[in-house]
C-alpha positions as CSV (number, residue, x, y, z in Angstrom):
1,X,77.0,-70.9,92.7
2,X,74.5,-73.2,95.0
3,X,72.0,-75.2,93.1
4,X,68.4,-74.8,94.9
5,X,66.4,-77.6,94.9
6,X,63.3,-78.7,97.0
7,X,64.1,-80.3,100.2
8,X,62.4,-81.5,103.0
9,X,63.2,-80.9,107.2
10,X,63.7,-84.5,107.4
11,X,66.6,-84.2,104.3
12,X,67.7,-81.3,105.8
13,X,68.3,-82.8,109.2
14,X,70.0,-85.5,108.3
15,X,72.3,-83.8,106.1
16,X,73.8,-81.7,109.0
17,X,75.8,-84.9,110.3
18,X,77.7,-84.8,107.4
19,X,77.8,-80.9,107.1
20,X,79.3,-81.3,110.8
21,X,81.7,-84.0,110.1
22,X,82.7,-82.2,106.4
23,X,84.2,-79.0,108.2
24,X,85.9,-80.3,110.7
25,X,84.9,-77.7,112.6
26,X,83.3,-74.6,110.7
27,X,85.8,-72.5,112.6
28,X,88.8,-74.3,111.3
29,X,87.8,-74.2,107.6
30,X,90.3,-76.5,107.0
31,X,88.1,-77.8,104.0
32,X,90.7,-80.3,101.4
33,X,90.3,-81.6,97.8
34,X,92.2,-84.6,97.2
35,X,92.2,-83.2,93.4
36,X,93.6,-80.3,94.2
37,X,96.9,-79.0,94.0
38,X,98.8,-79.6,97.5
39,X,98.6,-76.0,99.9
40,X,102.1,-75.5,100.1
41,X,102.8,-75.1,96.0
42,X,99.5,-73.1,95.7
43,X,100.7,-70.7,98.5
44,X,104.3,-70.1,97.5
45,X,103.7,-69.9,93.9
46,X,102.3,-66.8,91.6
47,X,100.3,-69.2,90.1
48,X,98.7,-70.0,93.4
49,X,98.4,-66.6,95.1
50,X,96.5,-65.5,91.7
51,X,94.2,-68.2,92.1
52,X,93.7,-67.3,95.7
53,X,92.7,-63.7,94.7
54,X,90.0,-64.6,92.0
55,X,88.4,-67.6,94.1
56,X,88.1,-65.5,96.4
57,X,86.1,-62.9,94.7
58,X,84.0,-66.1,93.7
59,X,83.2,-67.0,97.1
60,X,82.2,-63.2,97.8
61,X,79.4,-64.3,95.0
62,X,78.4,-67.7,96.5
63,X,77.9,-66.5,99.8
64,X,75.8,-63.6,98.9
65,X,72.5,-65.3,98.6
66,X,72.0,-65.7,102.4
67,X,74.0,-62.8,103.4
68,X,71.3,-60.7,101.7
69,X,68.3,-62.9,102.0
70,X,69.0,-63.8,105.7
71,X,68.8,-60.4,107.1
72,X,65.9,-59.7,104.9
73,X,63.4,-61.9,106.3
74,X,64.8,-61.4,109.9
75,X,64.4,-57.8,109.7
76,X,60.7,-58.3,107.9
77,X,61.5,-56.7,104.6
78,X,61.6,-60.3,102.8
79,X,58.8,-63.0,103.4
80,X,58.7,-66.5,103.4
81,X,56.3,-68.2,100.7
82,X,55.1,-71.7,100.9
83,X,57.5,-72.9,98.7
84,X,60.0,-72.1,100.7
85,X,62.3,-74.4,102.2
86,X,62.0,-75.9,105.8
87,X,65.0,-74.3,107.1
88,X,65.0,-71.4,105.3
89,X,61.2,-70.9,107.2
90,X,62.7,-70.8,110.6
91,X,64.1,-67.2,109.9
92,X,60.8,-66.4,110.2
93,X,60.0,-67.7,113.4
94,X,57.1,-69.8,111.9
95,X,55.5,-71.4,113.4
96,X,57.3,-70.7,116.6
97,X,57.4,-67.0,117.8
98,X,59.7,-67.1,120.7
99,X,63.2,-65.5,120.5
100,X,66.0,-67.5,119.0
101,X,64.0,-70.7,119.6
102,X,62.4,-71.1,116.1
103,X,65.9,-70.9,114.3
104,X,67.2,-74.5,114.9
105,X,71.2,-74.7,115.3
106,X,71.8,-77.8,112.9
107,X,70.2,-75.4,110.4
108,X,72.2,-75.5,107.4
109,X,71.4,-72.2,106.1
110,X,72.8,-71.1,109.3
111,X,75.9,-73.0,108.8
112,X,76.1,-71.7,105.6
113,X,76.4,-67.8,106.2
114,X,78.7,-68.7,109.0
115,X,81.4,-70.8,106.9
116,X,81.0,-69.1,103.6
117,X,82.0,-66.0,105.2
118,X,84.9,-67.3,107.0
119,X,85.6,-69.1,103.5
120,X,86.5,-65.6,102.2
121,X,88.7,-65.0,105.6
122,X,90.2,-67.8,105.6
123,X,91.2,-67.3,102.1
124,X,92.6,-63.6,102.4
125,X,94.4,-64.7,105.6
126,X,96.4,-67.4,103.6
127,X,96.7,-64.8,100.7
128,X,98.2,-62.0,103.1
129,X,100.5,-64.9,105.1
130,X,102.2,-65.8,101.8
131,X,102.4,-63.3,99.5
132,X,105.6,-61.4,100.3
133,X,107.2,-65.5,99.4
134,X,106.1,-65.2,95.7
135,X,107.7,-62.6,93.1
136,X,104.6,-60.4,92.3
137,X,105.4,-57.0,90.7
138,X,105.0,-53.8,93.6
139,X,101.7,-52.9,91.7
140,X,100.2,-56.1,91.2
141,X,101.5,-57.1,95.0
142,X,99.7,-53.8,96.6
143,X,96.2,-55.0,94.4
144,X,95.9,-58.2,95.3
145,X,97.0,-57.4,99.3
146,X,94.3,-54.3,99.2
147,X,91.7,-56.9,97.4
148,X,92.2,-59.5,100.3
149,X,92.2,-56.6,103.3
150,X,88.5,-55.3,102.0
151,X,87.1,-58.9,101.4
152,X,88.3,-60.0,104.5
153,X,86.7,-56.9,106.2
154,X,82.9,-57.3,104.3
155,X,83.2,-61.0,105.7
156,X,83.7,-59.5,108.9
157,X,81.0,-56.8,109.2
158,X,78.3,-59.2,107.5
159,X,79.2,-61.6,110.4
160,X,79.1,-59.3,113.4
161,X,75.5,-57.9,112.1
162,X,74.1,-61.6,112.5
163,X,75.9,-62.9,115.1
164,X,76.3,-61.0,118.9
165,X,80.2,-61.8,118.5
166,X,82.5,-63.7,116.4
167,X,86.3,-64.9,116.4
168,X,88.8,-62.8,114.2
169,X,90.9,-66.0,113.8
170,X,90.4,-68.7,111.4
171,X,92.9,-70.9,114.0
172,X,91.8,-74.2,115.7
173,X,89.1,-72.8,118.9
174,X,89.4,-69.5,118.2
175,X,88.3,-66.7,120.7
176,X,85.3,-65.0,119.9
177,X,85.9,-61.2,120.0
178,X,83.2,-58.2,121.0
179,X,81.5,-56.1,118.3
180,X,83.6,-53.7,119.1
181,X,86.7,-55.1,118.6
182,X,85.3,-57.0,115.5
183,X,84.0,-52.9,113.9
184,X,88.0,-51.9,115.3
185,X,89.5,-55.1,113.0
186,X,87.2,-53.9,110.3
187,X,88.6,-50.5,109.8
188,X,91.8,-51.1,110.6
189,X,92.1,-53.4,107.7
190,X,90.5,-51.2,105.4
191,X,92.7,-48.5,106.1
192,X,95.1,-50.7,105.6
193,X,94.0,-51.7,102.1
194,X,93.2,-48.1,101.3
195,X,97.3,-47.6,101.7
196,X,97.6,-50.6,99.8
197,X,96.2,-49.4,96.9
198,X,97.2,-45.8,96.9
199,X,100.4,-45.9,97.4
200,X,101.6,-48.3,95.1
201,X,100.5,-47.7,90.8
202,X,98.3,-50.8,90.4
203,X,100.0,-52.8,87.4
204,X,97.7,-53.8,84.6
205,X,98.3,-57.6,85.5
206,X,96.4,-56.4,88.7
207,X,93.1,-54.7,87.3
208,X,93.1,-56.7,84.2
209,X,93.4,-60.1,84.6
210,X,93.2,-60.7,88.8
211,X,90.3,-58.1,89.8
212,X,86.7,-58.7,89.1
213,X,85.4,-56.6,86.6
214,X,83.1,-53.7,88.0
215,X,84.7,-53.6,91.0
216,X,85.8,-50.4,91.6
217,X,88.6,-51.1,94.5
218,X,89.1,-47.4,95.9
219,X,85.6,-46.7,96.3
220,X,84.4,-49.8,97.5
221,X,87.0,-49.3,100.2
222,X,85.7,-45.5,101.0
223,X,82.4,-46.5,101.0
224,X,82.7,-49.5,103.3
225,X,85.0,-47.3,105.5
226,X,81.7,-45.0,105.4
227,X,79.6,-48.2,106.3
228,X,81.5,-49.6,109.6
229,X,82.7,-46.1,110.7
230,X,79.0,-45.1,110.7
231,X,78.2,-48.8,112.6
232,X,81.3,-48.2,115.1
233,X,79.8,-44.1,116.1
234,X,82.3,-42.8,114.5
235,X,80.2,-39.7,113.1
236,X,82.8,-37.5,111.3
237,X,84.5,-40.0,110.0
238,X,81.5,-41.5,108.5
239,X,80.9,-38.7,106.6
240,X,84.6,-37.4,105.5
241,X,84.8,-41.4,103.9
242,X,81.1,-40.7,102.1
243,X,82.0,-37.6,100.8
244,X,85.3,-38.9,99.1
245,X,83.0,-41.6,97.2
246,X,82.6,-39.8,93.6
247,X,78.9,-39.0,92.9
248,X,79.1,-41.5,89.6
249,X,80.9,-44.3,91.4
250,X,79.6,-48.0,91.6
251,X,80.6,-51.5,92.2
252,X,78.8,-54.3,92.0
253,X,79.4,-58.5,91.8
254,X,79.2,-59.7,88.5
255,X,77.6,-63.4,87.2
256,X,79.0,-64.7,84.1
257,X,78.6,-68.3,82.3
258,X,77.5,-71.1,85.1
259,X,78.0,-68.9,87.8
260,X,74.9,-67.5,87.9
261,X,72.8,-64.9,89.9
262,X,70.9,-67.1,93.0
263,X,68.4,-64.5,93.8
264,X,67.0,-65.0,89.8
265,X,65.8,-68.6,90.9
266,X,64.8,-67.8,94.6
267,X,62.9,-64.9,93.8
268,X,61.2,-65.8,90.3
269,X,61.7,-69.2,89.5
270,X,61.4,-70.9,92.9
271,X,59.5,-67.7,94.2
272,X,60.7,-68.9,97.5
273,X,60.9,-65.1,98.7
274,X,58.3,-62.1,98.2
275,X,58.4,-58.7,99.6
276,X,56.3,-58.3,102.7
277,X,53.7,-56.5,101.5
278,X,53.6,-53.4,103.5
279,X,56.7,-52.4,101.4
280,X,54.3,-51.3,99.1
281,X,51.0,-50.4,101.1
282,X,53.2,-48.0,103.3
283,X,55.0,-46.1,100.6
284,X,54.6,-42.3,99.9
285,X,52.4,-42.0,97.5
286,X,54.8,-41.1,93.8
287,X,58.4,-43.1,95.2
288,X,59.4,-44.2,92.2
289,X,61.2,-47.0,94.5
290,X,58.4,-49.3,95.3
291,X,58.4,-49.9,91.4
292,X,61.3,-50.4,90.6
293,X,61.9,-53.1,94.0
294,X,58.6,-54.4,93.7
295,X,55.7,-55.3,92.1
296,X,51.6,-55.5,92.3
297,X,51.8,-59.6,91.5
298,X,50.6,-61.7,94.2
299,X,49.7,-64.7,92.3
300,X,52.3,-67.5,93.5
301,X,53.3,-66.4,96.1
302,X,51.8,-67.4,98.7
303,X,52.4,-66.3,102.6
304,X,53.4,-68.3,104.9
305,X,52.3,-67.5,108.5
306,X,49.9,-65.0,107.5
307,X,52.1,-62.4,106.0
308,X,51.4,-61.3,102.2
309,X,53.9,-60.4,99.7
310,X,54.2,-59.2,96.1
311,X,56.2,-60.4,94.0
312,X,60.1,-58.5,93.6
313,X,61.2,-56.4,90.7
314,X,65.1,-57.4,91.0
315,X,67.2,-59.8,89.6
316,X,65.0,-61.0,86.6
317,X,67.8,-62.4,84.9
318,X,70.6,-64.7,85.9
319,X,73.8,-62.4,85.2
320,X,72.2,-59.5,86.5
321,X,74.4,-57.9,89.1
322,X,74.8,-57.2,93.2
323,X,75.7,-53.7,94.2
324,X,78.1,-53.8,97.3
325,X,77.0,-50.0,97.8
326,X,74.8,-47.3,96.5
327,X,74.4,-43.7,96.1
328,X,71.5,-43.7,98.1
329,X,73.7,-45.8,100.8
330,X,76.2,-43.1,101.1
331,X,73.9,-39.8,100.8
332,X,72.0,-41.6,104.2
333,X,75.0,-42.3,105.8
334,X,76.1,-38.3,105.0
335,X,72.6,-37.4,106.1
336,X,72.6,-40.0,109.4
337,X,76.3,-38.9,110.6
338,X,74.9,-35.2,110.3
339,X,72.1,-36.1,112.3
340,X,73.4,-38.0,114.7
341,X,75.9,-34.9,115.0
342,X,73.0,-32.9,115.5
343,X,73.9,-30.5,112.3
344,X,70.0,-31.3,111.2
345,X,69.7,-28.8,108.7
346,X,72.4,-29.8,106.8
347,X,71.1,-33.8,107.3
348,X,67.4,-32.6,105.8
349,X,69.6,-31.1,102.9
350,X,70.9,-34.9,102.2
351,X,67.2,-36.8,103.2
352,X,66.0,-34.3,100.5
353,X,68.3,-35.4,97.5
354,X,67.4,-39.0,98.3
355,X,63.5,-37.9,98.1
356,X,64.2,-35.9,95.0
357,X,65.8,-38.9,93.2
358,X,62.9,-40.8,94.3
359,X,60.4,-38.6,92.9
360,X,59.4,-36.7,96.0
361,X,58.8,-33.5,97.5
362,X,61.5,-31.8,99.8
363,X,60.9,-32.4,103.7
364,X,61.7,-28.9,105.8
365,X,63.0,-28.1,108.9
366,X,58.9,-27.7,110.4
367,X,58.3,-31.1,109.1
368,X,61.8,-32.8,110.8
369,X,61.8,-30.7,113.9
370,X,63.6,-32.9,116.6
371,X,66.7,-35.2,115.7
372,X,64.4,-37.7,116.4
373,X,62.0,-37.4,113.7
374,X,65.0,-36.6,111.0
375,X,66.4,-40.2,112.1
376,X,63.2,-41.9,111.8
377,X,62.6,-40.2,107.9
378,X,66.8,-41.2,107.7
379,X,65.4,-45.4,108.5
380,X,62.1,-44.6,106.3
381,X,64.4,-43.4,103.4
382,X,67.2,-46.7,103.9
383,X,64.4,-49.0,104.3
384,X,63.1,-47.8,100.7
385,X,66.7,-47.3,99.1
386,X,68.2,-50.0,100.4
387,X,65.6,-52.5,100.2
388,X,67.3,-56.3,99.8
389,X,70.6,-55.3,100.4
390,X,71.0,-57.2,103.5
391,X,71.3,-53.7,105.3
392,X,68.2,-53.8,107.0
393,X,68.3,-55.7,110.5
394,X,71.7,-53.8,111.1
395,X,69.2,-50.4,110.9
396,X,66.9,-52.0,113.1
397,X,69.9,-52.3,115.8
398,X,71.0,-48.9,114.9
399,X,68.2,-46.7,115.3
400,X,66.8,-48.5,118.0
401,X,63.8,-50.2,115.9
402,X,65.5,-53.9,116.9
403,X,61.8,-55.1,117.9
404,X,60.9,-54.8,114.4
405,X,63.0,-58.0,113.8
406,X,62.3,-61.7,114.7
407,X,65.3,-62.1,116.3
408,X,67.8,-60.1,118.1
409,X,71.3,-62.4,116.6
410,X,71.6,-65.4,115.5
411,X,72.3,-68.5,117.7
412,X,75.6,-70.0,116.6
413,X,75.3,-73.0,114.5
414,X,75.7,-76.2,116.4
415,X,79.1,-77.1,114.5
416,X,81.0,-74.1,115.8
417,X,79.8,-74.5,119.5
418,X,80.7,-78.7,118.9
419,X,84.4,-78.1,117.8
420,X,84.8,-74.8,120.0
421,X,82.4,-75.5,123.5
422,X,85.1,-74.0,125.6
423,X,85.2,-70.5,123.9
424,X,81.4,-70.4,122.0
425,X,79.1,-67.7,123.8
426,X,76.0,-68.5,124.7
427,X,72.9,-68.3,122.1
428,X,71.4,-64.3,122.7
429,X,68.4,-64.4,124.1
């Protein structure tokens, strides 16, 4: 994991010329270690392709710090406190509140959700290129091909919720492709992992030794199938991949040893984050949500730029760990798909078993009269459920509620644009 540690804009700054010159291009990722073992005997060797797998599932866990704390404080769930670093602050838009022009493109946050996302790409690309050259057993094979497909797929629909568009190759100046190509790439690979692992027995080698504890492999598949087919408007398929998720299933990333939890340090220790305050203030009086996500402390946490926070109730130790879906994730995307299909009874039926887990009364059909009103209780209901999962600004886009964030997408870090003018977009404005 990243060690945190206080630095100023000037450090910041003048780190980025060597961030720039290190990745020889953040869309190559063509990042060597002269310690390491040369590419070629790593990629054509069990040994290697194994290795591939569980780093991977590593770098999954080092890039979910500003995959989830990113789209928090653009969305406004997640607040900036004065201890917060300098570039970290921009995703705030303090103290500029102007579109994209607060969120510098040297910023090496930026960079960071960027490249450690097309880290894990990069990664299942050269897993999926080479592992038909190595002797794997059918079952161990199918695993660690399925593994890469749905990694490689999260990487891609973290991406094309910050950025407007993105390239699907790893490849020197790469193409950038739509958001709807990217959501197309997305389920196509997932689909293709779901074969993966269904029709091949998974080998004990597989789930015992190469895949990351807690990570239940079917149903993180279903349920991201859920995800993306809800973000691409695909309505009944949405809900036909929900409903297959068991009612008992989970899957989370794990922290063991050194590689620890980041959000325990940037939320308690470095209490560079709080939850904006009207988390709490605006709640239904009895969720039982706002406790356990929140707190009533204040005391440390001071706002920057005028916003106040309490402190969160998440992460309090440094192995606790991440979900990559919820219950309450998949019950809203039944009850949105319904909704959106205008079957609104039956959406109120699934709003209601989020409320009732949440310690509130039912809603009825007088109180949710319009489709309208049952997707704005749907938002109401993820922004409480869901609350720092990084799922928030996507909503905002969704249900039409974008003005709620501080920025539409990101601007592309300055790296990508310097090794790739010809094909870069221009920065949304």
């Amino acid at each position: 994991m990243k060690l945190y540690t206080r630095t100023t804009s000037a450090t910041l700054r003048s780190l980025t010329g060597a961030l720039i010159l290190s990745a020889t291009g953040a869309c190559k990722l063509d990042i060597s270690n002269p310690n390491a073992a040369p590419q070629e005997a790593v990629l054509n060797s069990i040994a290697g392709i194994r290795g591939l797998a569980i780093g991977m599932q590593g770098r999954l866990g080092n890039a979910m710090d500003q995959n989830i704390y990113i789209p928090g404080i653009v969305s406004g769930e997640l607040g900036n406190t004065s201890a917060t670093q300098s570039t970290t602050r921009e995703f705030q838009n303090f103290p500029t509140a102007s579109a994209n022009s607060a969120i510098d493109p040297t910023n090496v946050d930026l960079l960071a959700i960027w490249v450690d996302n097309y880290a894990i790409i990069k990664t299942a690309n050269d897993i999926l290129d080479n592992i038909d050259n190595v002797g794997f057993a059918a079952g161990t094979r199918a695993g660690i091909a399925g593994l890469a497909k749905v990694y490689q797929a999260m990487a891609y629909g973290t991406l094309i919720e910050a950025f407007e568009s993105i390239p699907l190759e790893t490849t020197p100046e790469p193409q950038f492709a739509s958001r709807s190509a990217v959501l197309t790439e997305i389920l196509s690979l997932l689909a293709a992992a779901r074969s993966d692992v269904t029709g091949t027995a998974l080998t004990t080698e597989f789930t015992g030794t190469i895949l990351a504890p807690s990570f239940d492999l079917l149903n993180t598949i279903r349920a991201m199938q859920a995800r993306y087919s809800l973000a691409a408007g695909s309505y009944d398929a949405a809900l036909g991949f929900a409903n297959e998720v068991p009612t008992t299933a989970s899957s989370v990333v794990i922290f063991a040893g050194s590689d620890i939890n980041p959000f325990r340090s940037l939320l308690h220790s470095a209490r560079f984050f709080g939850a904006i305050s009207t988390y709490r203030t605006a709640a239904e009086p009895g969720d039982t949500r706002v406790n356990k996500f929140t707190t009533t402390a204040t005391t440390g946490f001071a706002p920057l730029g005028g916003a106040s926070m309490f402190e969160t109730n998440i992460y309090l130790t440094d192995y606790d760990p991440i979900p990559l879906f919820t219950q309450d994730e998949l019950t809203l995307i039944r009850a949105e798909a319904l909704a959106r299909l205008n079957r609104l009874p039956e959406a109120i039926v699934q709003i209601n078993i989020v409320r009732a887990r949440s310690g509130l009364a039912d809603k009825t059909a007088a109180d949710l009269p319009t489709q309208t009103a049952v997707l704005d209780e749907i938002f109401k209901q993820r922004t409480y459920s869901l609350f720092a999962s990084g799922l928030r600004w996507a909503d905002e886009r969704r249900f039409g509620k974008i003005s709620l964030a501080k920025v539409r997408y990101l601007p592309y870090p300055f790296t990508v644009r310097a090794t790739n003018p010809a094909n870069t977009p221009p920065n949304p404005t």
